[in-house]
C-alpha positions in Angstrom: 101.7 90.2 126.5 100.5 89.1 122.9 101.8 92.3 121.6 105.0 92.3 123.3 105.7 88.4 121.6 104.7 89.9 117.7 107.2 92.7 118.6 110.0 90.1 119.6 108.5 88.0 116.7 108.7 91.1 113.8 112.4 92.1 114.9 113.6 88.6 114.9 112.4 88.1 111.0 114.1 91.8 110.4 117.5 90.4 111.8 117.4 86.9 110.0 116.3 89.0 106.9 119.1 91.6 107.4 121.7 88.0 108.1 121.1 87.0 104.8 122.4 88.6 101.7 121.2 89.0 98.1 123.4 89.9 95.0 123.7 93.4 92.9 124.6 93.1 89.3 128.7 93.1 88.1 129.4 95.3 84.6 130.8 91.7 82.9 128.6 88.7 84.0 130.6 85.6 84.8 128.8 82.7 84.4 129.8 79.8 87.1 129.1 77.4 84.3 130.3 77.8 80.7 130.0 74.6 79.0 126.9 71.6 78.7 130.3 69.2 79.8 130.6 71.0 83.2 127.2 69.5 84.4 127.9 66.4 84.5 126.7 64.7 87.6 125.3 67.9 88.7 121.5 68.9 89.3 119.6 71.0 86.6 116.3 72.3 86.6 113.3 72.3 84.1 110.1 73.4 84.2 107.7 70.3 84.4 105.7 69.6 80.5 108.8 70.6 78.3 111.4 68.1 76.2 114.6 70.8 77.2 115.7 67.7 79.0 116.4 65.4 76.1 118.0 68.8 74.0 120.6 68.9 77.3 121.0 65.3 77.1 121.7 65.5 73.3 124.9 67.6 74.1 125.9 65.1 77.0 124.2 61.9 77.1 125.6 61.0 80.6 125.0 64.5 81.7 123.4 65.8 84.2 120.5 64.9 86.7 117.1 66.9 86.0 114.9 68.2 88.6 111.3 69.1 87.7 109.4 72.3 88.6 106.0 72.7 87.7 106.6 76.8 87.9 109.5 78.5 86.2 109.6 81.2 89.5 110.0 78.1 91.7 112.8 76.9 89.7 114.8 80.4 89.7 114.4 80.9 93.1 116.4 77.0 93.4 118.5 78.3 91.2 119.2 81.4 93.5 119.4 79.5 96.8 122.2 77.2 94.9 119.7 74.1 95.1 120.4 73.6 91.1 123.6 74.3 89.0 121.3 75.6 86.3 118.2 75.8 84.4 116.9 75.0 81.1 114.6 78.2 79.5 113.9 79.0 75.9 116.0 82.1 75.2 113.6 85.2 75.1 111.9 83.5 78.6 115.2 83.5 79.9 116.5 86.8 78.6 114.1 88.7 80.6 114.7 86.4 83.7 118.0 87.8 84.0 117.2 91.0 83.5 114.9 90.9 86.6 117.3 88.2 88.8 120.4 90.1 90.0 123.0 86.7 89.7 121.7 85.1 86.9 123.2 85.0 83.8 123.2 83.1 80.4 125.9 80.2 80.0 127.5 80.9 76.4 126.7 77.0 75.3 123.1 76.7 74.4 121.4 73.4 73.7 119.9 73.6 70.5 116.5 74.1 68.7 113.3 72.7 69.8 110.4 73.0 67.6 106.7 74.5 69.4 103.4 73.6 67.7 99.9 74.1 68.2 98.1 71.2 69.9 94.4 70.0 68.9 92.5 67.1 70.2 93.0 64.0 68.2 90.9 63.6 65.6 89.9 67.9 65.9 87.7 68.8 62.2 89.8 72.0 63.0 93.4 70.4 62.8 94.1 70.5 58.9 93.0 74.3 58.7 94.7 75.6 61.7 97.9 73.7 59.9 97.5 75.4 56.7 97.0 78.9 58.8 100.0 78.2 60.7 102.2 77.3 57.7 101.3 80.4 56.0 102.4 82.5 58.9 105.3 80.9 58.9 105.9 80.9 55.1 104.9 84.8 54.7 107.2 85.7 57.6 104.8 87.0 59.8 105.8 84.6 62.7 109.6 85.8 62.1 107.8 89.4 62.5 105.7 88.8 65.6 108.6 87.0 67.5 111.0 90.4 66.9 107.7 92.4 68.4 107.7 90.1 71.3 110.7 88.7 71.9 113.3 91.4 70.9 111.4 94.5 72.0 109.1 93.0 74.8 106.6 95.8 76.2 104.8 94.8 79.7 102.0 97.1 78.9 101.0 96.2 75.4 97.7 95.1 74.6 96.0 93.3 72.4 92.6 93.5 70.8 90.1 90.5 70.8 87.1 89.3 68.7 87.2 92.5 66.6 86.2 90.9 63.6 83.4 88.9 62.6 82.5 85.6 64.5 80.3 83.7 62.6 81.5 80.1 62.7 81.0 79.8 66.8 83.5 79.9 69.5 87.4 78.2 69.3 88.6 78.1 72.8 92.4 78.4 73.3 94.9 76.9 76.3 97.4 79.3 77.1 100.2 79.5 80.2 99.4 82.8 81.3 102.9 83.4 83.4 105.6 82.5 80.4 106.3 86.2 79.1 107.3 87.2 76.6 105.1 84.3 75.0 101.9 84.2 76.7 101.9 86.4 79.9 99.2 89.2 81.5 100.1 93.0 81.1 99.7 95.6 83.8 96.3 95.0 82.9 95.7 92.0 83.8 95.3 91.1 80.5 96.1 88.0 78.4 98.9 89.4 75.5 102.3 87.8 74.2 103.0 86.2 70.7 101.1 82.7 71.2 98.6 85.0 72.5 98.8 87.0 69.4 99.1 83.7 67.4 95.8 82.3 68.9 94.3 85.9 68.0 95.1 85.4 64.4 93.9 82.0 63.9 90.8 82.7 65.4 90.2 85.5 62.9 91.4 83.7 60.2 88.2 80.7 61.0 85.7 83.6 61.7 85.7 82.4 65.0 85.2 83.6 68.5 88.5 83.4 70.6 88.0 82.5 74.3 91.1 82.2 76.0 91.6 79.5 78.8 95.0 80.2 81.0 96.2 77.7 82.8 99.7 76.2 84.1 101.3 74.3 81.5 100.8 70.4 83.6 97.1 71.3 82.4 97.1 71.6 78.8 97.5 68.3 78.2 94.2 67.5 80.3 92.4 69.8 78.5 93.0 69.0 75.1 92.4 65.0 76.6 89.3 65.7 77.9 88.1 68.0 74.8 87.9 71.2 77.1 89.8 72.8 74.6 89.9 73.3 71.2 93.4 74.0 70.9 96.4 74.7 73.1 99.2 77.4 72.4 101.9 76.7 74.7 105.4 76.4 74.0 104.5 72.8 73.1 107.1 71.0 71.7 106.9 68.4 68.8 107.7 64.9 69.8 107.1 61.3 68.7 104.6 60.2 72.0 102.5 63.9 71.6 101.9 62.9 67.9 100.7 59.9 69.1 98.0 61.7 71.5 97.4 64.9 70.0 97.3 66.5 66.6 100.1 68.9 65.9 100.5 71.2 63.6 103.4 72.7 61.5 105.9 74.4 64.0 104.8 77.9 64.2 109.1 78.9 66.1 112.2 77.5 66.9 112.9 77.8 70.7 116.7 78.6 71.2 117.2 75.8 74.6 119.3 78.1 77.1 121.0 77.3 79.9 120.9 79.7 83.1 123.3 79.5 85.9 124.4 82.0 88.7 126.6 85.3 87.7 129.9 84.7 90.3 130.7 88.2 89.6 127.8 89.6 91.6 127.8 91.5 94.8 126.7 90.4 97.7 124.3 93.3 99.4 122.4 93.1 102.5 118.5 91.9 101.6 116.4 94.6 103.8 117.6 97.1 100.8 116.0 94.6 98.5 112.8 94.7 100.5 111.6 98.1 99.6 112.2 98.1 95.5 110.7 94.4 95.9 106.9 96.3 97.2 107.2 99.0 94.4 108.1 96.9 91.6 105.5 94.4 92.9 102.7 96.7 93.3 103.5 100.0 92.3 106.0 99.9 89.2 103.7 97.1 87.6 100.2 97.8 89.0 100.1 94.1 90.3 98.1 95.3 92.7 94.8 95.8 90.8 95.8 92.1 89.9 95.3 91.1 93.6 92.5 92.9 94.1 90.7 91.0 91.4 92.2 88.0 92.5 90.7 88.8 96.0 87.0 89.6 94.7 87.0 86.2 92.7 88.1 84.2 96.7 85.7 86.2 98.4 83.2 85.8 95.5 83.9 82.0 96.1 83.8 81.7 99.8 80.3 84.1 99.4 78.4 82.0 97.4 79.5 78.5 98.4 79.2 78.1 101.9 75.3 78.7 102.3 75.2 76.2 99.7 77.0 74.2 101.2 75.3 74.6 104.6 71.9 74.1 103.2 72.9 71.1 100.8 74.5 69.6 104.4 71.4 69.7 105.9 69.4 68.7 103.4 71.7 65.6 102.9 72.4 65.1 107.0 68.2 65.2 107.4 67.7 62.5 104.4 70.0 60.1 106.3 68.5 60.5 109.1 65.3 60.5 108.0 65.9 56.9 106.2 68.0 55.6 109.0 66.3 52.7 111.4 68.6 53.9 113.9 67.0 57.1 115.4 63.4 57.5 116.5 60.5 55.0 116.3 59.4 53.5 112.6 56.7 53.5 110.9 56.5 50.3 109.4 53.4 51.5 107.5 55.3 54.4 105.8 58.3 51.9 105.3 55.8 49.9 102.9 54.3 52.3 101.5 57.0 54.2 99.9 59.1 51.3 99.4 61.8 49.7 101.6 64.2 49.3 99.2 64.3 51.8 97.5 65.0 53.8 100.7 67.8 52.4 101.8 69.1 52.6 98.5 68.7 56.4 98.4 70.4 56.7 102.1 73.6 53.9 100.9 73.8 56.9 98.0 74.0 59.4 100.0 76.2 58.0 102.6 78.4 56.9 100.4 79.0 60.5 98.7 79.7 61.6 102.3 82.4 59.2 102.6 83.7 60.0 99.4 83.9 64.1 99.9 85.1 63.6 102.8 88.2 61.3 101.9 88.9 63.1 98.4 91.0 65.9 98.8 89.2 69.6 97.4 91.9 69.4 94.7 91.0 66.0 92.7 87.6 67.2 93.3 87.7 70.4 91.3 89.7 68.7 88.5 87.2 66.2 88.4 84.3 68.5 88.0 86.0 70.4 85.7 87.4 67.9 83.2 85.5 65.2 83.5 81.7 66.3 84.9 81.5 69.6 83.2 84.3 68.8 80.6 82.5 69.2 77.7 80.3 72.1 79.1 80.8 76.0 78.6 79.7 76.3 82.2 82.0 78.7 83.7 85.1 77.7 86.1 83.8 80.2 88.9 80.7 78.2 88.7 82.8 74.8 88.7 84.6 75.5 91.5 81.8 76.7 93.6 79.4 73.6 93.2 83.2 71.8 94.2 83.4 74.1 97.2 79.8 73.8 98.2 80.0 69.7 97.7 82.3 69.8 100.1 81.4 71.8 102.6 77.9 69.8 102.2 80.1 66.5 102.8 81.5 68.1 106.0 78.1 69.7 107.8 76.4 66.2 107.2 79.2 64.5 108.7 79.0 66.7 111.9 74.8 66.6 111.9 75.2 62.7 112.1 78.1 62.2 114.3 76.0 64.6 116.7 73.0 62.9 116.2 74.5 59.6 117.4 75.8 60.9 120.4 72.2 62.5 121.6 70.9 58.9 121.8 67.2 58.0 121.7 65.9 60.2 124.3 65.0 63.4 121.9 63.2 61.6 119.5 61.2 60.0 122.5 60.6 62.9 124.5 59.3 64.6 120.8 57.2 61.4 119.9 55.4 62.2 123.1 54.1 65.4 121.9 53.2 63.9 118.5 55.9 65.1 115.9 56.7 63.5 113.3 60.0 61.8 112.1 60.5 65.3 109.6 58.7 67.5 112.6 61.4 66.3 115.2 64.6 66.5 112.8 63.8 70.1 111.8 62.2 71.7 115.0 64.1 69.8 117.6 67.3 67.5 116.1 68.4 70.3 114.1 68.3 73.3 116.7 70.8 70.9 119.1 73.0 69.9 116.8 73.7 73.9 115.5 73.5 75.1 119.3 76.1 72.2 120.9 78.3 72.0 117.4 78.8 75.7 116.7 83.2 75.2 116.9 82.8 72.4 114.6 80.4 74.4 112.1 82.9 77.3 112.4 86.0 75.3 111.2 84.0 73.7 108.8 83.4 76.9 107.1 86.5 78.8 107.5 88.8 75.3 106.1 86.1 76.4 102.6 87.8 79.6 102.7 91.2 78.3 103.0 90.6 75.6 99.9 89.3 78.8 97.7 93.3 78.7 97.3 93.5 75.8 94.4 90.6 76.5 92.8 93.7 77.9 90.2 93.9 74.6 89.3 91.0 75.0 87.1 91.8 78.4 85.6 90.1 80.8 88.0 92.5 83.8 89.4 91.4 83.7 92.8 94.4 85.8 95.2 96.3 82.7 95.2 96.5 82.3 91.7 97.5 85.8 91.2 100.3 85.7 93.4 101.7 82.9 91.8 101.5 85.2 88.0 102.9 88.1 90.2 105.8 85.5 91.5 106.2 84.4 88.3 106.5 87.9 87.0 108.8 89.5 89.3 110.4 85.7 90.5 110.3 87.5 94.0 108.1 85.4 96.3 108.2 87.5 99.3 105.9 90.7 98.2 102.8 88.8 96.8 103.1 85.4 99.3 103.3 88.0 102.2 100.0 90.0 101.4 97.9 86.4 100.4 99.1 85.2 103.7 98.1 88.4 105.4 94.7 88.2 103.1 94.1 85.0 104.0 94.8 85.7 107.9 92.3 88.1 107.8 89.1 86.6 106.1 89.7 83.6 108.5 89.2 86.0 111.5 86.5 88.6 110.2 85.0 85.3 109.6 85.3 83.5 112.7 84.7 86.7 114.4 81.2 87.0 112.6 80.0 83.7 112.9 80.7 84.2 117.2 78.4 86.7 117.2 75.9 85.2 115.3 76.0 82.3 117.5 76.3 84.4 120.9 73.3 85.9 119.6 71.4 83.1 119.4 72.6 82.0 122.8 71.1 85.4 124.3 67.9 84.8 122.2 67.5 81.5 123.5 68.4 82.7 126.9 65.9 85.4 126.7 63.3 83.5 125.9 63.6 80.9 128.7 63.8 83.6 131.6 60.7 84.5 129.9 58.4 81.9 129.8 
């Protein structure tokens, strides 16, 4: 019967797939929108972080009302779906956005320049030499050079070498927006190239320094370079009055042409389920994105691996501690109370209690920026590490919360009937408290542990390109959502289960264990 509905189910989404149409690109694009003046009252989109609002509104100061994407994909697809009368994009970004949108197109009236510096911490010892580099690059001509290599003649495949020269003077480490191509995008590879790239390349070499690149979306420069986790930031930031004020900014290194991009009402419409088979080859195939979601795919497993025994165990340890300094369960000891300090125990237990509460009401996603900006901020610990102490804190947060709640239903008897036998307060938790709570809580354990899987999905957040990430570069690379969300859907579908199937059996074995030694004895 299951089968027979996923049947019905799979032909269903093939007819509503084949109901709606997509476009196929006219000779002589005709843009519905021609003019800055036509938007009026109209929505427009922009990608969250950029100032192309204000150049619009420099044109038509009662013009039109901007909507704010934090991913330049997302705001095509708007665009597409008609949710937006256009979109503001730098002019090489949005050159090769048309090229690979069938029914976009360029409107003739642009909106002017807007001027992209580097960005340093305030106050950076670094600031007045990366100014003078970046003013000589741009004196010399060799930014007017590297934006014709990028921008006029872009090559998805081209790489770039790093830290091949000498590094004496320590490590400079770089924010980029690793889905903005031609400026800072990854290749086939999977590597980190474009002009800021290239830019970032050459300043380091110019300090003797070691480049380490940090990619990130755009909404988290800023942090960075706030919370000194950077040393610098290369990413189509604009100069303006308010970023002086927080940041140090050098010379501009370009002039960003503000385009507009609106729908091409000369396109076709054609029926989508031809669209669907050039969408999986250009996705996978054409651009090797799939090696990109197979690394993406180690990092989540590499994730959910290594953080949930730590998790479990740092649960435990926490759950027992409670417990342990708790009046509530067992008998007390008012000999041990006074001997290791009253106080000071129910401080510990208020501590620990109160982190509980805490991971438990936080969601995973202000925890790992926390960790990572704030805890480790100034730290070259590693973001894989980052977000598995995040994971593993919360998953700790979540197996304490089920030990306890479990522990209070069991009432006093247990800890009575193991009294008897003369256990302990530790002896009882670990031997007989413990061994309950895992046998009669198992479900709960289970969806404890497979929700740590499913929050290995922002851990992109803090620059660490687990399958989620790497769907969104792949989106953002092909601005087709369908390929890459479809196969980190199915990815994710799949862990869950092989997951849940494994910890069944583990605990079904344990049942038969447990069963086989009663019959026994």
């Amino acid at each position: 019967m299951r089968k027979h509905i996923l049947l019905l189910v799979f032909v269903c989404v093939l007819a509503l797939a084949g109901a709606f149409p997509t476009t196929a690109r006219a000779d002589d694009a005709q843009p519905e929108y021609t003019e800055l003046s036509q938007l009026n009252d109209l929505d427009v989109g922009t990608v969250l972080g950029t100032t192309y609002d204000s150049d619009v509104l420099n044109y038509v100061p009662d013009g039109p009302t901007f909507k704010y994407y934090s991913e330049m994909s997302e705001m095509l697809v708007a665009l597409k779906r008609g949710r937006i009368a256009a979109c503001c994009l730098d002019k090489p970004v949005a050159d090769i956005a048309i090229s690979r949108n069938v029914g976009l197109t360029l409107m003739p009236q642009d909106a002017g320049l807007d001027a992209n510096a580097v960005a340093l911490p305030k106050g950076s010892p670094l600031t007045e030499k990366v100014s003078a580099i970046v003013s000589r690059l741009v004196e010399d001509g060799t930014m007017n050079q590297l934006e014709n290599e990028w921008c006029n003649t872009p090559e998805p495949d081209r790489s770039l070498p790093q830290n091949d020269w000498p590094t004496n003077n320590g490590v400079i480490r770089c924010a980029v927006d690793d889905a903005t191509e031609p400026m800072s995008y990854r290749n086939d590879k999977g590597e980190l190239v474009g002009l800021e790239v290239e830019l970032a390349n050459i300043i380091a070499k110019e300090l003797n320094c070691q480049l380490v690149l940090e990619p990130m979306s755009f909404d988290s420069v800023m942090t960075s370079l706030s919370t000194h986790t950077v040393d610098m930031a290369i990413a189509g930031i604009s100069i303006t009055d308010e970023r002086s004020e927080l940041f140090d900014l050098s010379p501009a290194y370009r002039s960003a042409k503000v385009t507009l991009v609106t729908r091409d009402v000369s396109a076709t419409p054609i029926n989508l389920l031809s669209r669907l088979s050039s969408m999986v080859v250009s996705s996978f195939m054409r651009y090797g994105h799939g090696e990109m979601l197979l690394g993406g795919l180690f990092i989540t497993l590499l994730l959910a691996v290594l953080s949930i025994p730590l998790g479990l165990a740092a649960g435990t340890i926490i759950a027992s501690h409670i417990i342990m300094l708790s009046d509530s369960y067992g008998p007390n000891d008012q000999a041990r109370k006074r001997r290791l300090m009253e106080v000071i125990l129910r401080s510990i237990r208020t501590l620990l209690v109160a982190y509980e509460t805490i991971m438990l009401e936080v969601p995973i996603v202000l925890v790992l920026l926390v960790l990572r900006y704030l805890v480790f901020g100034t730290t070259s610990i590693p973001s894989v590490v980052v977000s598995i102490v995040g994971l593993a804190a919360a998953l700790a947060a979540s197996v304490s919360s089920i030990i306890r709640d479990a522990v209070d239903s069991m009432g006093r008897q247990p800890w009575e009937e193991a009294s008897s036998l003369g256990y302990t307060r530790w002896q009882t938790i670990r031997h007989v408290i413990l061994p309950l709570v895992q046998k009669s809580n198992a479900a709960s354990f289970h969806a404890a542990i497979v929700q740590t899987v499913f929050d290995t999905s922002v851990v992109g957040l803090i620059a660490v390109h687990d399958i989620t990430r790497v769907a969104d570069l792949v989106r953002a690379r092909t601005t087709e959502a369908l390929p890459s969300m479809f196969v980190t859907t199915v990815v994710y579908l799949v862990l869950s289960k092989l997951l849940s199937m494994g910890l069944k059996m583990y605990t079904d074995r344990q049942d038969q264990g447990a069963n086989t030694a009663k019959s026994r004895s």
